[in-house]
Backbone as CSV, one residue per row, in Angstrom:
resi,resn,N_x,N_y,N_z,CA_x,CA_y,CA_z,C_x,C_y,C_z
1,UNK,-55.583,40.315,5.636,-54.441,39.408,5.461,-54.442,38.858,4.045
2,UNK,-53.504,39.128,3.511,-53.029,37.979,1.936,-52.611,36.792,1.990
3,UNK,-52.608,35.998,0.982,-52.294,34.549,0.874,-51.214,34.662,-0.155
4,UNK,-50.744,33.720,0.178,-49.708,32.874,-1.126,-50.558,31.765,-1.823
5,UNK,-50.973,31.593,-2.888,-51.508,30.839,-3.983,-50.609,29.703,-4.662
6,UNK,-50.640,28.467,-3.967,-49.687,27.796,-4.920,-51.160,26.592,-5.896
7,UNK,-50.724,26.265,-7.072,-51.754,25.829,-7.708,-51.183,25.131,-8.288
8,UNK,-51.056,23.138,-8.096,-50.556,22.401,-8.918,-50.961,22.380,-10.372
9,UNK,-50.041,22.073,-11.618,-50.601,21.587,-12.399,-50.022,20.302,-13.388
10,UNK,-50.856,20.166,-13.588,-50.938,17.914,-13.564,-50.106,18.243,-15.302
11,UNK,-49.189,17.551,-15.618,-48.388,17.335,-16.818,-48.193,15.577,-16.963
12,UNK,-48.704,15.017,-17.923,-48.631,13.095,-18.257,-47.180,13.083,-18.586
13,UNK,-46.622,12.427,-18.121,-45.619,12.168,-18.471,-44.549,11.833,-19.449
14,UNK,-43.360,12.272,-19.522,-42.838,12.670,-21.080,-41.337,12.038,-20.945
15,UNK,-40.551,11.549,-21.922,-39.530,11.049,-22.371,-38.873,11.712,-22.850
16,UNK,-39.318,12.294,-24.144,-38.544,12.879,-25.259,-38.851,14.314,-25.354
17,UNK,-37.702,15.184,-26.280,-38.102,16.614,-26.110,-39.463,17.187,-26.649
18,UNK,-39.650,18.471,-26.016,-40.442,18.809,-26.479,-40.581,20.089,-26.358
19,UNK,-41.572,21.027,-26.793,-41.655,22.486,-26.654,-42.160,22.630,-24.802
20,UNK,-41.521,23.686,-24.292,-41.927,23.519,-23.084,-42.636,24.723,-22.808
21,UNK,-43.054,25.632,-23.838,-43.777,26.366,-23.544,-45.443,26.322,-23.733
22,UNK,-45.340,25.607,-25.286,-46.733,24.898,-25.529,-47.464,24.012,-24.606
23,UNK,-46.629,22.725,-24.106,-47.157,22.086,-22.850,-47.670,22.581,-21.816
24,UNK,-46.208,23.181,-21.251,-47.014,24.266,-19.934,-48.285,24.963,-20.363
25,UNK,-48.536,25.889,-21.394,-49.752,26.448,-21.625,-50.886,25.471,-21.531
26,UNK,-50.949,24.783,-22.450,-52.182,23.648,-22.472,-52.538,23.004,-21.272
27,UNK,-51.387,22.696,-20.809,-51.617,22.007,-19.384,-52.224,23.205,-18.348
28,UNK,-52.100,24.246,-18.271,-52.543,25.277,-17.595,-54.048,25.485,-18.016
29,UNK,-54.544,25.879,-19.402,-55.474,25.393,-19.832,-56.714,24.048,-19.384
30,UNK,-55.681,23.431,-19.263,-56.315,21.803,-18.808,-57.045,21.711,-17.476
31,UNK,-56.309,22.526,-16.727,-56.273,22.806,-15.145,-57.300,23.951,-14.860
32,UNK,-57.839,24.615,-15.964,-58.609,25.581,-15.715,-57.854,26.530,-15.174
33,UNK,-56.699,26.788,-15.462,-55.745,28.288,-14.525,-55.326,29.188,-16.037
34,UNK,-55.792,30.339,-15.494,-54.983,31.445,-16.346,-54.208,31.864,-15.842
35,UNK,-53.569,32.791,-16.496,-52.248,33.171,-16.284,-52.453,34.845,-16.035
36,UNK,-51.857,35.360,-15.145,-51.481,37.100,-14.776,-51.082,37.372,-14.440
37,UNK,-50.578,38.947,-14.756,-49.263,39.360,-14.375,-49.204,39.137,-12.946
38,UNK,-47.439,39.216,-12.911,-47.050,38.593,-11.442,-46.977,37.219,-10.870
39,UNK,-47.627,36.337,-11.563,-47.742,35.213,-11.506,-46.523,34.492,-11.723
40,UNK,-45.978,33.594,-11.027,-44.542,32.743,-11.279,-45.095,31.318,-11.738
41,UNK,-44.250,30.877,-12.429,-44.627,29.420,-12.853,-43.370,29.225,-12.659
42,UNK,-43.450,27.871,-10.984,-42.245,27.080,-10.581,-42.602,25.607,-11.690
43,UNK,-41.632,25.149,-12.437,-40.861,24.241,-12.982,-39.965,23.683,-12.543
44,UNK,-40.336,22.438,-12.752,-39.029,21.236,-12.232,-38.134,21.033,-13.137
45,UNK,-37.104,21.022,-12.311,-35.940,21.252,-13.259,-35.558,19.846,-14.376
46,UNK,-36.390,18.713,-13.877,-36.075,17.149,-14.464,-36.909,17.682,-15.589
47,UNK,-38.175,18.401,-15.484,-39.416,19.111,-16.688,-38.593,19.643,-17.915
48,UNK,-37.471,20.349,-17.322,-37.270,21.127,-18.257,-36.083,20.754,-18.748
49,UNK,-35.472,19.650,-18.299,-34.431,18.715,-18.875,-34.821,17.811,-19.874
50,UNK,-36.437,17.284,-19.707,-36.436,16.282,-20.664,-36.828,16.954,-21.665
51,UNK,-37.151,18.530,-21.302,-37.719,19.066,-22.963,-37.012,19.415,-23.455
52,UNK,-35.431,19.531,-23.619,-34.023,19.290,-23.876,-33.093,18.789,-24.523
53,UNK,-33.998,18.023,-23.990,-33.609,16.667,-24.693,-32.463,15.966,-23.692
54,UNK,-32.037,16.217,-22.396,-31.115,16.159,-21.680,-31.011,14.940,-20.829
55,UNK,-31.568,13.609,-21.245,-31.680,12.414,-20.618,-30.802,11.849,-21.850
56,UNK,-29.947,10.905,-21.021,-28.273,9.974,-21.420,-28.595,8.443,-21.440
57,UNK,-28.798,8.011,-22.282,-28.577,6.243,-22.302,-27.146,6.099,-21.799
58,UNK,-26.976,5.400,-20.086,-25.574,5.273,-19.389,-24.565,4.535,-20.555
59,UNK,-25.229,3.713,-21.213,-24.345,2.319,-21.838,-23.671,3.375,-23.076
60,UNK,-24.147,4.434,-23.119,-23.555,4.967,-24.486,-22.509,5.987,-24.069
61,UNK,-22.203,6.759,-22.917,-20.756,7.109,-22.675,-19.611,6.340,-22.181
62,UNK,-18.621,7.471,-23.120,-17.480,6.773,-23.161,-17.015,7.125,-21.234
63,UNK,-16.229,6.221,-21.019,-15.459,6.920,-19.656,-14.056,7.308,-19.638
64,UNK,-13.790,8.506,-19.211,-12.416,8.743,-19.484,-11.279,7.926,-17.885
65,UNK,-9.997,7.950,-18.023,-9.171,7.760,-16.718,-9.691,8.574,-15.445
66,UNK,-10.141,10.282,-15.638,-10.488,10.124,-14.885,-12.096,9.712,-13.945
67,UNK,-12.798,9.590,-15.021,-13.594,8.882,-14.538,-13.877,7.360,-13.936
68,UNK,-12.793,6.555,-14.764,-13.000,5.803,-14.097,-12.146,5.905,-12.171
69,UNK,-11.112,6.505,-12.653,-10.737,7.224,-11.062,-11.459,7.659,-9.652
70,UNK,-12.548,8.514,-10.343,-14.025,9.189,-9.601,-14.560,7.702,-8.923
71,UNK,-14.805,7.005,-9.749,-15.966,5.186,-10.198,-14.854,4.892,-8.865
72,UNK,-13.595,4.299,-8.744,-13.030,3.628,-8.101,-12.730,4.523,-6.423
73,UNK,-12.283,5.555,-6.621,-12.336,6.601,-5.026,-14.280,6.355,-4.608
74,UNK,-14.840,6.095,-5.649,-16.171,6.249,-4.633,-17.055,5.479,-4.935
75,UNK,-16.397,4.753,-5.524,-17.557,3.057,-5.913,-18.718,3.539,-5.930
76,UNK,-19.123,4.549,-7.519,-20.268,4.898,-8.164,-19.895,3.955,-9.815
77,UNK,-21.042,3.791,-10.523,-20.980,3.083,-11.602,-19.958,4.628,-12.572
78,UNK,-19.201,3.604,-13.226,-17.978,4.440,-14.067,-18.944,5.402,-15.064
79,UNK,-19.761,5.023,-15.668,-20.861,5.855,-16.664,-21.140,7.115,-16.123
80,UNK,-21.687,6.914,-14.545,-22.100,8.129,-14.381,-21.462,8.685,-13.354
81,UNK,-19.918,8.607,-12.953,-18.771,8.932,-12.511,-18.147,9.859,-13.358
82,UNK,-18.409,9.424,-15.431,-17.442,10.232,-16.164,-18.604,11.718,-16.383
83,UNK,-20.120,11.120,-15.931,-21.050,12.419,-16.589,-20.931,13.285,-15.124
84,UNK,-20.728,12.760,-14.120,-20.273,13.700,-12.881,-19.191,14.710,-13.781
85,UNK,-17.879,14.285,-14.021,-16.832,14.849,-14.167,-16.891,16.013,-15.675
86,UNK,-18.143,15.695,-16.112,-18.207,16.527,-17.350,-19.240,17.623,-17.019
87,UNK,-20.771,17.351,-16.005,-21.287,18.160,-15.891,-20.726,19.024,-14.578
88,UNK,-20.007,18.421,-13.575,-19.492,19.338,-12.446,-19.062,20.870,-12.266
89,UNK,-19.056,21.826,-11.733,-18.058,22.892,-12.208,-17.244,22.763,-11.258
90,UNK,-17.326,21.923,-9.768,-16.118,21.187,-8.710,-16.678,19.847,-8.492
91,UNK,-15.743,19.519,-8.015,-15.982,17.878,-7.445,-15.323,18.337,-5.878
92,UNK,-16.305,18.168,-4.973,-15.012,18.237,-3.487,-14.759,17.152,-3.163
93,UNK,-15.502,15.984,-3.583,-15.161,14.771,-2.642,-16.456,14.022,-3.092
94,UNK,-16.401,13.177,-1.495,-17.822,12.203,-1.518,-17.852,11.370,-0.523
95,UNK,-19.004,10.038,-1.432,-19.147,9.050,0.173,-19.842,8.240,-0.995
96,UNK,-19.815,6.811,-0.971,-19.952,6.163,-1.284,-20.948,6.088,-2.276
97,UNK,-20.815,6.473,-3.611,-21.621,6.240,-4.578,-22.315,8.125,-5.147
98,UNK,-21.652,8.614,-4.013,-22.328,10.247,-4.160,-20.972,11.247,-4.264
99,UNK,-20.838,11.799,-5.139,-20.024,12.967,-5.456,-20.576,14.118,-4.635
100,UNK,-19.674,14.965,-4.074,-20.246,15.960,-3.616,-19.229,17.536,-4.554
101,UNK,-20.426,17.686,-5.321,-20.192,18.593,-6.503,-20.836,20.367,-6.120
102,UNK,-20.344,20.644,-7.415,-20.974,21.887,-6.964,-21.396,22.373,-8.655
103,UNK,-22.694,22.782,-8.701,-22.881,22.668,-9.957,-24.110,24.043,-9.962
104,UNK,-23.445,24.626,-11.196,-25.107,25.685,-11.736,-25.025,27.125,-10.188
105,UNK,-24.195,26.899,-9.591,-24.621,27.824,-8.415,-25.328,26.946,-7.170
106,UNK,-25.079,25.729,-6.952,-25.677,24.606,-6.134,-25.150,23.745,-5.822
107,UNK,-24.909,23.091,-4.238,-24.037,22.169,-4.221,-24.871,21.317,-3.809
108,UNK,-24.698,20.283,-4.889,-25.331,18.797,-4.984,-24.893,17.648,-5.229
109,UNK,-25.289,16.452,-4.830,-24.585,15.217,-5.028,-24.769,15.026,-6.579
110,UNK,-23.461,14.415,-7.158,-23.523,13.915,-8.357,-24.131,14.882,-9.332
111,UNK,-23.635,16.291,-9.462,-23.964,17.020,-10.101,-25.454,17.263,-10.896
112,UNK,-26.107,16.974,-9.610,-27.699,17.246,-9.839,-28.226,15.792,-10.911
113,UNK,-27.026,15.110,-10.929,-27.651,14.014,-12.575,-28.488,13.219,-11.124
114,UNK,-29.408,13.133,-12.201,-31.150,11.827,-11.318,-30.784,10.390,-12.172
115,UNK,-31.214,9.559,-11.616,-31.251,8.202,-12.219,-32.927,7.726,-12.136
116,UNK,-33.940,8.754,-11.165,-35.108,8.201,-11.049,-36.036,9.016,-12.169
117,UNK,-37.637,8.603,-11.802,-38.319,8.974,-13.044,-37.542,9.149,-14.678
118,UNK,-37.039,7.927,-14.925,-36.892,7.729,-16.209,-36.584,6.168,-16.294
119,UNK,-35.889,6.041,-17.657,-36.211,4.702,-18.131,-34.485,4.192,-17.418
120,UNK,-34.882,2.314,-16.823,-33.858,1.942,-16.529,-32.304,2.456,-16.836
121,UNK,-31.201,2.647,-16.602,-30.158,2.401,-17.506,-29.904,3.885,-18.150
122,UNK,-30.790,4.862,-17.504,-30.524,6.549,-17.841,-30.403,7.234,-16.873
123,UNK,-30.109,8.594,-17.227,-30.098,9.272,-16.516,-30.212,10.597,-16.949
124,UNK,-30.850,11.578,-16.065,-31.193,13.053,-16.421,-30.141,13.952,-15.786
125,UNK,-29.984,14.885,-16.806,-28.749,15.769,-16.234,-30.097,16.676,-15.572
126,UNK,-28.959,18.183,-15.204,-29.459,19.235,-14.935,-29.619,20.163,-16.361
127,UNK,-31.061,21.305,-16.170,-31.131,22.162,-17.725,-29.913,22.080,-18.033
128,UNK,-29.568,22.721,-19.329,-28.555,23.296,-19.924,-28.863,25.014,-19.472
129,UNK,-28.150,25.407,-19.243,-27.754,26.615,-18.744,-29.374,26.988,-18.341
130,UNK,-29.856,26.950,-16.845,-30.960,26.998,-16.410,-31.715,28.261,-16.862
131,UNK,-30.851,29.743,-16.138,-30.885,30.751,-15.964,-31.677,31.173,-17.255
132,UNK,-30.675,31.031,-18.606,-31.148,31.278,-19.712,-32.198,30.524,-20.584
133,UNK,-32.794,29.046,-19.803,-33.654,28.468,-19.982,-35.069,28.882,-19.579
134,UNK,-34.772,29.461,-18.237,-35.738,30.371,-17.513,-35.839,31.605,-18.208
135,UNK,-35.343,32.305,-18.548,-35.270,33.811,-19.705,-36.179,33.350,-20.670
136,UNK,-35.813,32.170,-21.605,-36.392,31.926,-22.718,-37.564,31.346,-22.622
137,UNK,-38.297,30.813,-21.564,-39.484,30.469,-21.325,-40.415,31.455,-21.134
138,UNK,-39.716,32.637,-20.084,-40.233,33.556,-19.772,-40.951,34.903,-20.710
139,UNK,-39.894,35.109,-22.027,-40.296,35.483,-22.856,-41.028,35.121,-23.783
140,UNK,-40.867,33.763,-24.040,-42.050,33.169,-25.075,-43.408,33.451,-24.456
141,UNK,-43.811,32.673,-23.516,-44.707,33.408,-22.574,-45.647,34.385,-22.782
142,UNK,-44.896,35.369,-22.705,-44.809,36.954,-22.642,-45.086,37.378,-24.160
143,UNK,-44.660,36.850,-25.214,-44.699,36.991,-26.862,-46.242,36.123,-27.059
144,UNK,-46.394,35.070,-26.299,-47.772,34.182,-26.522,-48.938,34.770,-25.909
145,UNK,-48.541,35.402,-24.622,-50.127,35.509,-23.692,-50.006,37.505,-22.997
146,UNK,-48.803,38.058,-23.596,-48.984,39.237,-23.377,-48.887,39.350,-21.623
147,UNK,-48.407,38.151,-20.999,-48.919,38.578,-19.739,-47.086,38.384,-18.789
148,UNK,-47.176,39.018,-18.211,-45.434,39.209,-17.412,-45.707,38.246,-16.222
149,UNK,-45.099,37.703,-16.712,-44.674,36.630,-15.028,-43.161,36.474,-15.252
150,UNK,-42.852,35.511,-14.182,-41.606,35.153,-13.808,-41.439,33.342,-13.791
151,UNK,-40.435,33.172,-14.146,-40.362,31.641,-14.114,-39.546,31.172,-12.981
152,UNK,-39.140,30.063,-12.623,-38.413,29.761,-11.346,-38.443,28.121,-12.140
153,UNK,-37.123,27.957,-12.112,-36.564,26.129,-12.179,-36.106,25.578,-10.752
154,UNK,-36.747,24.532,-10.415,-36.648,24.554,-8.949,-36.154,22.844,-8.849
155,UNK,-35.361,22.462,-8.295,-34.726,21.144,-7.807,-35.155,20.654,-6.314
156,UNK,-34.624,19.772,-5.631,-34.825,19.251,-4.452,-33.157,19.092,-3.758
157,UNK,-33.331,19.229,-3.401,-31.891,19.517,-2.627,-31.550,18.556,-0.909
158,UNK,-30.081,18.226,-0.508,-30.351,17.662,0.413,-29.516,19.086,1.315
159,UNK,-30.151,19.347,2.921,-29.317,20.163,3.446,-28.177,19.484,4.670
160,UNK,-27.453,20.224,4.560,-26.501,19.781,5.474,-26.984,19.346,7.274
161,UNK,-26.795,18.310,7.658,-27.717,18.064,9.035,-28.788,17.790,9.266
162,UNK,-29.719,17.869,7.776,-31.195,17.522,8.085,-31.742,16.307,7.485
163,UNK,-32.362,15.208,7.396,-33.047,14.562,7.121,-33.877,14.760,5.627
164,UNK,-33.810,14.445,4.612,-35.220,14.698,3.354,-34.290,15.530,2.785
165,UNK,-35.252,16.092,1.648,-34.743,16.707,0.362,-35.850,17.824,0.827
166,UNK,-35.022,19.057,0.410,-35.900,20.371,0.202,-35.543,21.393,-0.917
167,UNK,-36.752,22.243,-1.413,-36.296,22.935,-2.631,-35.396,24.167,-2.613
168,UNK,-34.585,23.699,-3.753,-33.469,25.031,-4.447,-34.023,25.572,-5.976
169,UNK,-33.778,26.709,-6.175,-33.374,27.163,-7.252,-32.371,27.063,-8.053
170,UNK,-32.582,26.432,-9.259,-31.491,26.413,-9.846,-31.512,27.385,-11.595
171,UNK,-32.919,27.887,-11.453,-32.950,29.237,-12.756,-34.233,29.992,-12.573
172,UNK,-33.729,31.172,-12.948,-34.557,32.471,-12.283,-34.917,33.420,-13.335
173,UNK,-36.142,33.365,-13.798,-36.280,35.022,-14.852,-37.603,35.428,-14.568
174,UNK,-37.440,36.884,-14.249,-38.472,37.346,-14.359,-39.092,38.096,-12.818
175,UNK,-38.459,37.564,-12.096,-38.421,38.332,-10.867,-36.988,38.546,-10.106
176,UNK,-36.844,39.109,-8.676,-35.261,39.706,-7.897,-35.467,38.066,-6.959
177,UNK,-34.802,37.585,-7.137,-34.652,36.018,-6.650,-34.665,36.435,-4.956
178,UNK,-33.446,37.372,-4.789,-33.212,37.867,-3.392,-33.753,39.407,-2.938
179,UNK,-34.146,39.335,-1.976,-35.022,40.143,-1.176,-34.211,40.679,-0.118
180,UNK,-33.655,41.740,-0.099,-32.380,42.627,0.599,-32.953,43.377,1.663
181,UNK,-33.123,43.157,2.738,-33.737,43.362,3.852,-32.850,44.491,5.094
182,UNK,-31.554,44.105,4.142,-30.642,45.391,4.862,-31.357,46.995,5.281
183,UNK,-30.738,47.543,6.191,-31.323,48.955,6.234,-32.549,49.077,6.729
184,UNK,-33.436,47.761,6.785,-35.023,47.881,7.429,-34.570,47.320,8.692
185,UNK,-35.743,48.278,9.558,-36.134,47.672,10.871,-36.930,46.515,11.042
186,UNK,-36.566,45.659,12.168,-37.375,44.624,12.989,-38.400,45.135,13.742
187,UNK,-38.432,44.453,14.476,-39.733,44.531,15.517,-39.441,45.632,16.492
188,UNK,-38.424,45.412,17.127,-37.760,46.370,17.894,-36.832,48.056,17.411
189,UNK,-36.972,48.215,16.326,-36.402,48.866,15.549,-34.751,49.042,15.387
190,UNK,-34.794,47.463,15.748,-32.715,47.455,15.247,-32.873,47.602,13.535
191,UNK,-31.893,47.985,13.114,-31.990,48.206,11.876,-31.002,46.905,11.892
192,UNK,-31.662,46.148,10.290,-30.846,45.077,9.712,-29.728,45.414,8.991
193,UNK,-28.309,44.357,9.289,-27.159,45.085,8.366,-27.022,43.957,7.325
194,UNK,-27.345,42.765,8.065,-26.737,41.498,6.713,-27.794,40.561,6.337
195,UNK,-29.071,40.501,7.024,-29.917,39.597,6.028,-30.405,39.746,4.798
196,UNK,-30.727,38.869,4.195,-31.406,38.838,2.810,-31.837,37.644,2.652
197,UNK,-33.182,37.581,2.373,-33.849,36.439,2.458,-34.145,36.270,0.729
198,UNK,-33.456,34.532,0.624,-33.637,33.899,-0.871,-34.288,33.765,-1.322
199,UNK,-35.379,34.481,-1.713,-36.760,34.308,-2.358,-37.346,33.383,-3.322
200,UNK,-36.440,32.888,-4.235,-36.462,31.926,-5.087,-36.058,30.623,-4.481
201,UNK,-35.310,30.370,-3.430,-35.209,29.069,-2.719,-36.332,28.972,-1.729
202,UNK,-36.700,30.082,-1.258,-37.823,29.875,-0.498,-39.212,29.460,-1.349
203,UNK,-39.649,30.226,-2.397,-41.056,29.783,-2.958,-40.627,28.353,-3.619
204,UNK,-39.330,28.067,-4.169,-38.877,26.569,-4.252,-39.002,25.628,-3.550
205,UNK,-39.191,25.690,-2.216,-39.054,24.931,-1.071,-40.697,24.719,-0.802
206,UNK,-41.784,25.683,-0.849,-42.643,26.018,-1.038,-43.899,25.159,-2.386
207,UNK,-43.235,25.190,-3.037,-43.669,24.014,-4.171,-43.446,22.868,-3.922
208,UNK,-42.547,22.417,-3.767,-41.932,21.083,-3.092,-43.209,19.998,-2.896
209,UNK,-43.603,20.374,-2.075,-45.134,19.496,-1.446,-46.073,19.285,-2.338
210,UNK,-46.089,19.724,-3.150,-46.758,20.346,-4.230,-46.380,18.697,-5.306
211,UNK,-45.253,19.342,-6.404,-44.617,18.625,-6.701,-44.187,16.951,-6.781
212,UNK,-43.656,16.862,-5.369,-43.359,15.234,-4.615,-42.289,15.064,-5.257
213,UNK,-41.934,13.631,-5.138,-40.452,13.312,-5.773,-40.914,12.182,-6.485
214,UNK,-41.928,11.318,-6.483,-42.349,9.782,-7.377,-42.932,10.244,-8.474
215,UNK,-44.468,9.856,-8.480,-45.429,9.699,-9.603,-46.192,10.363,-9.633
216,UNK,-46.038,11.729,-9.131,-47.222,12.581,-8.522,-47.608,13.325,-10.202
217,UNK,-46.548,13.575,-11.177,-46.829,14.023,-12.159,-47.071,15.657,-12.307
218,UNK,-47.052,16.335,-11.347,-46.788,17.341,-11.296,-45.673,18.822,-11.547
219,UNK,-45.475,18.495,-12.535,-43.747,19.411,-12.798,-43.861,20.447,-12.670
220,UNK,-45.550,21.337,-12.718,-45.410,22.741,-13.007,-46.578,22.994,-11.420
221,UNK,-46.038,24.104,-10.587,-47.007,24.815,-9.795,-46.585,26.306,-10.253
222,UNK,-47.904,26.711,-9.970,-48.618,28.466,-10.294,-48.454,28.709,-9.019
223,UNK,-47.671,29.982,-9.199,-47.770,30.412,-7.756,-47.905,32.061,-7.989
224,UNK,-48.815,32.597,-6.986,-49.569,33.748,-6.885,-49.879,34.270,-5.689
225,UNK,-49.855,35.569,-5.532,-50.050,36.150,-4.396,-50.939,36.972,-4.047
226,UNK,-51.832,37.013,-3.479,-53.343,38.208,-3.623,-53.619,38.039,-1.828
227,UNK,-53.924,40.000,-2.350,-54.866,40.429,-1.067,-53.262,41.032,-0.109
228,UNK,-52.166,41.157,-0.933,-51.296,41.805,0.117,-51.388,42.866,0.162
229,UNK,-50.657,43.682,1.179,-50.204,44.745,0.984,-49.219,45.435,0.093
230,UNK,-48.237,44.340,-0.230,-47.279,44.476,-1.365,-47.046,43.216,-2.090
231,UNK,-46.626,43.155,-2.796,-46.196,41.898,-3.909,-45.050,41.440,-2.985
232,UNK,-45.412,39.547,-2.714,-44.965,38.861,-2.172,-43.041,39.165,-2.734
233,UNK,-43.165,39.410,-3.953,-41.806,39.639,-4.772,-41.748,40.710,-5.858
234,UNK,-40.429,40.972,-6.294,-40.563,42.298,-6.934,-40.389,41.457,-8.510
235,UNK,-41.068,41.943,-9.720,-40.892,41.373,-11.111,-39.499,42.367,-11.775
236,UNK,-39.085,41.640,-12.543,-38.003,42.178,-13.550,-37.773,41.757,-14.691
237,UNK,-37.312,42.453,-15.718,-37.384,42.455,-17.048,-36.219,42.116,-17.838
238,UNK,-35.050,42.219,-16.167,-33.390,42.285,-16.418,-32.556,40.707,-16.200
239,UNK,-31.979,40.443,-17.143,-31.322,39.347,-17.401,-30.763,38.674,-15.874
240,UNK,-31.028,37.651,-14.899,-31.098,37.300,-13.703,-29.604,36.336,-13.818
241,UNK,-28.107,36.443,-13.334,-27.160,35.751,-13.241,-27.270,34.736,-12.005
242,UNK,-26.489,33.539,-12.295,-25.812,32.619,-10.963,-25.838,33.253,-10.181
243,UNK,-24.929,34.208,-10.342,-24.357,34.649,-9.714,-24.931,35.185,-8.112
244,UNK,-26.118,35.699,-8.606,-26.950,36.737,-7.974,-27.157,35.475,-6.763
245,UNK,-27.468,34.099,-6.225,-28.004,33.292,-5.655,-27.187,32.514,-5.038
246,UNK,-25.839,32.514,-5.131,-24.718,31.871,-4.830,-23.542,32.716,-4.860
247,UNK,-23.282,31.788,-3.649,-21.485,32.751,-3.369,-20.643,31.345,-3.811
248,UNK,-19.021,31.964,-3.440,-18.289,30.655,-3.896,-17.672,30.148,-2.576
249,UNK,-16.863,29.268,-2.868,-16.149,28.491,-1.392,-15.820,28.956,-0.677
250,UNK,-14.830,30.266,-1.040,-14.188,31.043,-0.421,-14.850,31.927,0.945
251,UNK,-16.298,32.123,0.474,-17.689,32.828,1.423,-18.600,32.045,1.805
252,UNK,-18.276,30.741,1.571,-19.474,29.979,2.069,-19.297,29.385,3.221
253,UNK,-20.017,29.831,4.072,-19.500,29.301,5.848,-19.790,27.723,6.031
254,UNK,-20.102,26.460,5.117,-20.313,25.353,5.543,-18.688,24.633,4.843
255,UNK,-18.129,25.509,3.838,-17.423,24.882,3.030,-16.325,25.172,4.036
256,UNK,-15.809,26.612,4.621,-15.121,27.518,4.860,-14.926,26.317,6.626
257,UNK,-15.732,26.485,6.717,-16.051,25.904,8.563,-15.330,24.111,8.399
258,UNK,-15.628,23.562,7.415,-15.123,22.000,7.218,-13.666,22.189,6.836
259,UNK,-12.867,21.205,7.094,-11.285,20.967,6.307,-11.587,21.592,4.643
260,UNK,-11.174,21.583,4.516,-10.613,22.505,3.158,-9.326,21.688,2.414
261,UNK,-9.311,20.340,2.394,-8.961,18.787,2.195,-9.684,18.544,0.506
262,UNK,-9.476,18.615,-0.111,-10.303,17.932,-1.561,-10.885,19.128,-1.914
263,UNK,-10.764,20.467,-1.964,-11.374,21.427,-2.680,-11.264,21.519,-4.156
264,UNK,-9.945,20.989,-4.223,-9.689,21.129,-6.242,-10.211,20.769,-6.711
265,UNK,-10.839,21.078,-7.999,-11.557,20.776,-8.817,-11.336,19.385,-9.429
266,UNK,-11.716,17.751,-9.327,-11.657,16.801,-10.007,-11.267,16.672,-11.517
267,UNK,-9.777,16.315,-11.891,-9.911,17.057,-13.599,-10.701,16.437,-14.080
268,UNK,-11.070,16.869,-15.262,-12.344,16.615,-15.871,-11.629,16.071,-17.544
269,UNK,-11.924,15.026,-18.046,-11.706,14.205,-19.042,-12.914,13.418,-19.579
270,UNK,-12.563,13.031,-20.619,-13.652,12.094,-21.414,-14.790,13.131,-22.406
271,UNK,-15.223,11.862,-22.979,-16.262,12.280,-24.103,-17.391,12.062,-23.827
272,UNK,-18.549,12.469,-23.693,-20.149,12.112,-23.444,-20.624,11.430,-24.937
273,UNK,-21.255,10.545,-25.192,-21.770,10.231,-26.794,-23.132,10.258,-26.159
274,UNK,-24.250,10.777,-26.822,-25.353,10.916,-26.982,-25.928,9.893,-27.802
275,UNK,-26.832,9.159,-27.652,-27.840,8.339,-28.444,-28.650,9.228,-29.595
């Protein structure tokens, strides 16, 4: 029998940008973990926002009409009502103080922006374009230590009907995120026509515990697989889209199954000013 290997590693806590490939290394270093092929390094996606530089002093955006619009339909503070409406790629609606957005290939409240683990009066977006954040980690990497892994940017997510936060993917390089199970037999030898199991939301979900959501300080888990019969996942070398991990409204049976009442996109106005 094989194991799945997940292996926290401890990162002190950070504000301002920084190289996120140097850290991760050292800190891996620190931890006594090397690195080998096949190996994924899950990253938190707040990790790889602040090395970004992607945390907002609220008091310094402007708000546009329609933000303050967003602020008043859902009595959220107008600041981060107008950074909803700028980072969103939909707005469907909401509930009191929570946008229910859809952002990066993910549908999340308030367009993934956090107000926790940081300084009063801020707030952390989501990466800038994850996918290709994950690419570019992945290759530095790969240019530094010669060794092929895969990266995974991983969030906390709330699901529909359940209680707690559990992990999503929100950027993928370096391995097939989804695992196409079509055409294989079960137990019984029905052959499968439509599953495919999310591989990258699953080892996301998987870190999670790992991770935590307070002071645990943990942004980066190693995750590894030994003693299988096959590689828990397949590696790749090929540029990994949204796309590949998300469908749109039109196919999504939770969106599709509810009223279909507030689907338009929230227009989107105003200026963000950066500190």
């Amino acid at each position: 029998m094989g194991s799945l290997c997940l292996r926290p590693v401890k990162v002190r806590r950070r504000v301002r940008p920084f190289n996120i490939t140097t850290v991760a290394l050292r800190a891996l270093r620190s931890s006594g973990l090397k690195l080998q092929d096949n190996d994924i390094l899950a990253m938190s996606s707040k990790f790889v926002a602040v090395s970004q530089g992607r945390c907002i002093d609220l008091s310094r955006v402007k708000v546009s009409s329609g933000g303050h619009a967003l602020s008043k339909r859902l009595r959220m503070v107008p600041e981060l009502a107008e950074l909803v409406l700028q980072e969103a790629d939909y707005v469907y609606g909401g509930i009191p103080e929570f946008a229910l957005t859809f952002k990066d290939g993910v549908m999340a409240p308030n367009a993934g922006i956090d107000r926790s683990n940081i300084f009063p009066g801020w707030a952390i977006m989501y990466p800038k374009d994850p996918f290709r954040s994950a690419e570019n980690i992945r290759t530095d990497i790969l240019e530094r230590t010669g060794k092929r892994i895969g990266i995974l940017i991983t969030d906390s997510r709330l699901m529909p009907t359940r209680v707690g936060t559990t992990g999503v993917a929100v950027g993928v390089a370096g391995f097939e995120p989804i695992s196409d199970e079509r055409g294989r037999r079960d137990l019984f030898g029905n052959i499968m026509k439509v599953t495919q199991r999310a591989l990258a939301d699953d080892l996301s979900a998987a870190v999670q515990p790992l991770m935590g959501e307070t002071d645990e300080e943990i942004p980066i888990v190693l995750t590894r697989s030994e003693g299988l019969d096959r590689n828990a996942w397949m590696m790749t070398e090929r540029s990994i889209s949204p796309s590949e991990i998300a469908i749109g409204s039109k196919k999504c049976i939770f969106i599709r199954g509810i009223s279909k009442a507030g689907t338009q996109p929230w227009p989107k106005k105003g200026k963000l000013v950066k500190k």
